[in-house]
C-alpha positions as CSV (number, residue, x, y, z in Angstrom):
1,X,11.0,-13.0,-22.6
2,X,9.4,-14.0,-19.2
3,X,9.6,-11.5,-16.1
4,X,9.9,-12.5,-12.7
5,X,10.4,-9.7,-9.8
6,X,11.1,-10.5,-6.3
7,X,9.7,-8.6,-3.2
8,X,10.5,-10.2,-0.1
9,X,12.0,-9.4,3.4
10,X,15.4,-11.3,2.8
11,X,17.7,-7.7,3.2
12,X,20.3,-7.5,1.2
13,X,23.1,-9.1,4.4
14,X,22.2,-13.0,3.1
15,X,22.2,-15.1,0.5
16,X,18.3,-15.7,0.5
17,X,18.0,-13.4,-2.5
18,X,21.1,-14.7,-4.8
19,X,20.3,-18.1,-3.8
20,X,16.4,-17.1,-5.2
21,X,17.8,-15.3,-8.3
22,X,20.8,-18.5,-9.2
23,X,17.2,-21.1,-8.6
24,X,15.8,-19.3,-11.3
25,X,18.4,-18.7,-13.9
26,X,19.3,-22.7,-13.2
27,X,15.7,-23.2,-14.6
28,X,15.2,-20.3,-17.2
29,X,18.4,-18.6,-18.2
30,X,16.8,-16.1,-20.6
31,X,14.3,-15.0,-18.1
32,X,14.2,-11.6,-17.0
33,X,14.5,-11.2,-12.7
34,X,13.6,-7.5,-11.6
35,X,13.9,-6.8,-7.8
36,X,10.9,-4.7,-6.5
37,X,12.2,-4.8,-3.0
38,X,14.3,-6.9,-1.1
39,X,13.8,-4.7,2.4
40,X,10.1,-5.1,4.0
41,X,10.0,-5.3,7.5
42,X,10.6,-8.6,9.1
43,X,7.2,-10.0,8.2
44,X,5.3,-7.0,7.9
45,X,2.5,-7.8,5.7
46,X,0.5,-4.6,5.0
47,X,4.1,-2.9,4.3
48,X,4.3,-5.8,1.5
49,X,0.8,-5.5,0.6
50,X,1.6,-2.0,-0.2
51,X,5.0,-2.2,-2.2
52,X,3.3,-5.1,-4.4
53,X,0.1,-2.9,-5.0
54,X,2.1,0.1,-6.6
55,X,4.8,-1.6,-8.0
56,X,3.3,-4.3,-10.3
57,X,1.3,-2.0,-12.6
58,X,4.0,-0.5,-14.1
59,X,5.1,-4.1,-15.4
60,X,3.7,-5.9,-17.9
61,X,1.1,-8.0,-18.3
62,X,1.9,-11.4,-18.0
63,X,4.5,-10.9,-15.4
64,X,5.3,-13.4,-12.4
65,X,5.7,-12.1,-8.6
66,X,7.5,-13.7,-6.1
67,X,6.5,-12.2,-2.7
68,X,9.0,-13.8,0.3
69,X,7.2,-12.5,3.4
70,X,6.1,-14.7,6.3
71,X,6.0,-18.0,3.7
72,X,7.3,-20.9,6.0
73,X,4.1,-23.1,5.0
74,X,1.8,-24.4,8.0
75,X,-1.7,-25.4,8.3
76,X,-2.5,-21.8,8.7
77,X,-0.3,-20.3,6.2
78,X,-0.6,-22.2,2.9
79,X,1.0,-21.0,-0.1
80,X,-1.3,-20.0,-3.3
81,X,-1.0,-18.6,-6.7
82,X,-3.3,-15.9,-8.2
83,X,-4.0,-14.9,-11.4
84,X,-4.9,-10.9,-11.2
85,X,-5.2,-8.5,-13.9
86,X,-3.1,-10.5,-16.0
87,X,-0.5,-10.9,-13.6
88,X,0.7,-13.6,-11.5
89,X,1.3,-13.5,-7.9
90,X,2.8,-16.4,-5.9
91,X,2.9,-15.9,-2.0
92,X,1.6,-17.1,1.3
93,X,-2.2,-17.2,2.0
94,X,-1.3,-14.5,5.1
95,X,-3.6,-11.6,3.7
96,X,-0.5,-10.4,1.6
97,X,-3.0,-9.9,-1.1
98,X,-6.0,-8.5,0.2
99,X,-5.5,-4.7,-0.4
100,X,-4.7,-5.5,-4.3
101,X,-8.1,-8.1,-4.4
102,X,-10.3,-5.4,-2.3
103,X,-10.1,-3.3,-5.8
104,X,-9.2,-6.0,-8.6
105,X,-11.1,-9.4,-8.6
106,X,-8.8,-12.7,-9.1
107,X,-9.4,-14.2,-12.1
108,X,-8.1,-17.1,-10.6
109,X,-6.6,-18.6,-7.0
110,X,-4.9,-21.8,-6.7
111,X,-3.6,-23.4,-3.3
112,X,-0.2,-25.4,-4.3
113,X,0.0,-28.5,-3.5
114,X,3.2,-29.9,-4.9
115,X,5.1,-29.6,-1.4
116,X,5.1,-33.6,-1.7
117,X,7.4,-33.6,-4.8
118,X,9.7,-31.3,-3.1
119,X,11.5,-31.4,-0.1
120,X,11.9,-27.7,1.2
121,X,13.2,-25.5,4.2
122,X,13.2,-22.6,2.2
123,X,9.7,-22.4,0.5
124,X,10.3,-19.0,-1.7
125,X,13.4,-20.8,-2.9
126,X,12.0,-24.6,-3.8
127,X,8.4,-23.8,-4.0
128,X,7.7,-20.3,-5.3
129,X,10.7,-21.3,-7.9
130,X,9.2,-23.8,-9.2
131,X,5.7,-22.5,-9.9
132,X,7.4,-19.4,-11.3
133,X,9.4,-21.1,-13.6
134,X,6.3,-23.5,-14.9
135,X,3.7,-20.4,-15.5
136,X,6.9,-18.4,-17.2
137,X,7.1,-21.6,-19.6
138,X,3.4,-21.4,-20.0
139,X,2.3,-24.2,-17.6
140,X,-1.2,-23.2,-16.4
141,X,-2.2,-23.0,-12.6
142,X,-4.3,-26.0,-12.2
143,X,-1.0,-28.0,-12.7
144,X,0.4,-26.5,-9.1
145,X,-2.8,-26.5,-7.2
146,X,-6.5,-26.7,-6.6
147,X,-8.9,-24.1,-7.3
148,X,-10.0,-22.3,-3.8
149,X,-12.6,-19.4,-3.9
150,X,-11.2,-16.7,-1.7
151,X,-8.0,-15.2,0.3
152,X,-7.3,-14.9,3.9
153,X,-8.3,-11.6,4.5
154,X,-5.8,-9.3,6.4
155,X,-7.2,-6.9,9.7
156,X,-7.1,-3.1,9.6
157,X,-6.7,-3.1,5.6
158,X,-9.9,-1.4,4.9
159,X,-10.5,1.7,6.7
160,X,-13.3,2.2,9.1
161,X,-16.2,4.2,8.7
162,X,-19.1,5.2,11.8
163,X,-22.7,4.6,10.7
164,X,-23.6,7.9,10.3
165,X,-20.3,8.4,7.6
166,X,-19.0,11.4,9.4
167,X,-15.5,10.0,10.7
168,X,-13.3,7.2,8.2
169,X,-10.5,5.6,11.1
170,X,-7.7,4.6,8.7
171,X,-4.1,3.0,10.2
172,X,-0.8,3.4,8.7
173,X,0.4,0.7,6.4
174,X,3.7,2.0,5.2
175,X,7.0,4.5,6.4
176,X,8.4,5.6,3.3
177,X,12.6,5.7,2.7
178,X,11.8,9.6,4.1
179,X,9.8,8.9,6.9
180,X,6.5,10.1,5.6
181,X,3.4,8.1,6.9
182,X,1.0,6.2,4.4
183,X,-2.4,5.0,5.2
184,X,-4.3,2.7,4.4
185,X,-7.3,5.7,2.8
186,X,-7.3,5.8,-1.0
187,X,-8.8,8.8,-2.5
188,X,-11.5,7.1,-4.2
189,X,-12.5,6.0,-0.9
190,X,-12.0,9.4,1.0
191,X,-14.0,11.0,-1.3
192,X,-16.9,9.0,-1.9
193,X,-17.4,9.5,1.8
194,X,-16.5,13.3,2.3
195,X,-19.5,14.6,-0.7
196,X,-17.6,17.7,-1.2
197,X,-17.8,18.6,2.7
198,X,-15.3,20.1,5.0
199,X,-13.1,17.7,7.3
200,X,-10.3,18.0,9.4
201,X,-7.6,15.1,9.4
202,X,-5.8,13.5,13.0
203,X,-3.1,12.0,13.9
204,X,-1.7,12.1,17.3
205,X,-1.7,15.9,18.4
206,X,-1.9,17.2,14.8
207,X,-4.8,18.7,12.7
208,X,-4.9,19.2,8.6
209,X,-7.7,20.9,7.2
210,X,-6.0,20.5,3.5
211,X,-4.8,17.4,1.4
212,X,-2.2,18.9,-1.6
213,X,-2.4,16.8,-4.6
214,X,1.7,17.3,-4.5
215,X,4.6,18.3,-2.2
216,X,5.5,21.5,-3.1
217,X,1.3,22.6,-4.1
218,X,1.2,24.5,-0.3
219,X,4.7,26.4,-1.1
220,X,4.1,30.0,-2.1
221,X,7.3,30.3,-4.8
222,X,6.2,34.1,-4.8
223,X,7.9,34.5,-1.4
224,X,11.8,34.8,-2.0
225,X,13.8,31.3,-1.6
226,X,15.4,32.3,1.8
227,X,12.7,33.4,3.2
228,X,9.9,30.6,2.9
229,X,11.4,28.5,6.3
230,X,9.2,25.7,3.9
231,X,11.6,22.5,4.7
232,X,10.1,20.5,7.6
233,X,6.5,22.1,7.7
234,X,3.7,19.0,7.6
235,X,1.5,18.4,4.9
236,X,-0.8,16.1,3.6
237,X,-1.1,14.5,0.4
238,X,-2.7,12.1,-1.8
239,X,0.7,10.6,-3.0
240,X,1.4,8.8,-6.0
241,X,-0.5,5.5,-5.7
242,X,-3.5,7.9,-4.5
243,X,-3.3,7.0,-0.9
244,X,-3.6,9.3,1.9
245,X,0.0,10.3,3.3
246,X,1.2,12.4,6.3
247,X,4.5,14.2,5.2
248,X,7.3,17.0,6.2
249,X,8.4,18.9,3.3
250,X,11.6,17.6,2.2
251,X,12.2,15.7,5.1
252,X,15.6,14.7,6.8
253,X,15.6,12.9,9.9
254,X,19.0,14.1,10.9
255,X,18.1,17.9,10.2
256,X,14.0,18.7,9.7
257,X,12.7,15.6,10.9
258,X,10.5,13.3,9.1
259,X,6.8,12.8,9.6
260,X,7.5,9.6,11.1
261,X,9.6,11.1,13.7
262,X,8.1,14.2,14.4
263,X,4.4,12.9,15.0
264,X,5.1,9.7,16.9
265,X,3.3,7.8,14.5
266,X,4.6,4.0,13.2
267,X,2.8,1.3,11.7
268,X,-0.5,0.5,12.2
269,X,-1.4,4.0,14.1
270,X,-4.4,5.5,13.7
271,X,-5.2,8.4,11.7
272,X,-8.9,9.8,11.1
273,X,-10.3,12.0,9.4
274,X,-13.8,13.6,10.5
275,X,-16.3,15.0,8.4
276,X,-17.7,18.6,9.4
277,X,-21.6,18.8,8.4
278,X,-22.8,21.1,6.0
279,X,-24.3,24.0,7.8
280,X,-28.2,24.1,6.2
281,X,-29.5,27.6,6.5
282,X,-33.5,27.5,7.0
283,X,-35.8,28.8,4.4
284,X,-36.0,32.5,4.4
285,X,-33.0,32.7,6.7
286,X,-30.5,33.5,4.3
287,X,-32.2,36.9,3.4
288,X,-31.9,37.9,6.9
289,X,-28.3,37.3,7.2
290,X,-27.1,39.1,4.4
291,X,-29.2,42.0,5.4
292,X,-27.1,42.0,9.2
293,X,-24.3,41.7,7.6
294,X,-24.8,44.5,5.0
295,X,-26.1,46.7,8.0
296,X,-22.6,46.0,9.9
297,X,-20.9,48.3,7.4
């Protein structure tokens, strides 16, 4: 049985993402829809970028996505289809893609180009349909389009790094359902810049000098329960899709606050991180210090 998800920014208020769902069913009725997320931002592309990234491993292979963001067709926002990992991905040519392709090469992108067959107002609806429907039935790609080489890129996805590697500039991508802040710094990336040194991590008026690998790794469950005062202190993490992420421990914007909230930080804010050198103690140096030092006792 063929899988189709949706993730688009049609809200859950209108009839976008029924009318989507009833399209397909009309074509396929023993197909298999699964909603990844019907609530992106009004045509936020890195906040789609990153729902899509996370959510379609756990599928399997051979699986179709539908992304609705930002996919009213124009000669600068063509619609493509892209065979990735074994997975297919029908969407806009508006960058949607680029933080999946930065670490995954396409096996295959095809600009569609049956818009002349099919009179459409509502592209994710007639268009992406359509080309869902024929790959679920085992139609190939070069059927709904021509063979292009590369994506539109997307700005600000990768992060920035100085010349000399001592600072990565990252922005935020994504403001979780708890208002914690995820950037656009994946671990592998973090570390193969830091080499094991120091670093201290900004964002706004803030400082972190420690990233836990989870949310609770900085709460000291020796300390009685009712006496840790541990919901609403910052953290941050490497979170579950390994990305960088600015939290509040157990956050509640109506009570503790939420990371969002607290640091003034929203989408596409900066956040750096700077790299402290590793302090090189001359030749013969090091025998004269730990002498002082045993002579201060």
């Amino acid at each position: 049985m063929a899988i189709i998800t949706l993730t688009t920014d049609f809200g859950e208020k209108d009839y976008f993402a029924g009318a989507t769902k009833g399209a397909i069913y009309s074509e396929l009725p023993n197909v298999k829809i699964v909603d990844i997320s019907h609530s992106i931002s009004p045509f936020n592309i890195p906040e789609a970028s990153y729902i899509i990234q996370n959510a379609y491993p756990s599928f399997p292979k051979g699986t179709i996505h539908i992304i609705g963001v930002d996919s009213e067709i124009n000669p600068e926002n063509k619609h493509i289809a892209i065979k990735l990992d074994d997975h297919y991905f029908i969407c806009a040519n508006n960058g949607i893609m680029s933080m999946i392709c930065a670490e995954i090469a396409p096996e295959k992108i095809v600009e569609i180009n049956i818009h002349d067959k099919i009179q459409s107002s509502f592209p994710v609806l007639d268009v992406f349909v359509k080309v869902a429907c024929h790959i679920a039935r085992g139609g190939t790609l070069d059927v709904v389009g021509k063979t292009i080489p590369k994506i539109k890129p997307i700005k600000n996805i990768v992060p920035y790094v100085n010349d000399d590697k001592t600072q990565i500039i990252g922005s935020v991508v994504y403001i979780d359902n708890y208002g914690n802040v995820v950037t656009n710094i994946k671990r592998s990336f973090f570390e193969s810049i830091q080499k094991g040194r120091d670093f201290e991590i900004s964002a706004r008026n803030y400082t972190f000098k420690k990233i836990y690998n989870k949310y609770s790794d900085f709460v000291n469950f020796d300390i009685p329960e009712n006496q840790r005062n541990d919901e609403g202190r910052k953290l941050v993490v490497f979170n579950s899709g390994d990305f960088l992420e600015i939290a509040v421990y157990k956050s509640n914007s109506d009570t503790v606050g939420s990371a969002s909230t607290l640091l003034g930080l929203g989408l596409m804010d900066a956040v750096s991180v700077h790299f402290i050198p590793t302090q090189i103690i001359p030749k013969g140096m090091e025998i004269s210090q730990n002498v002082t030092k045993a002579n201060d006792f």
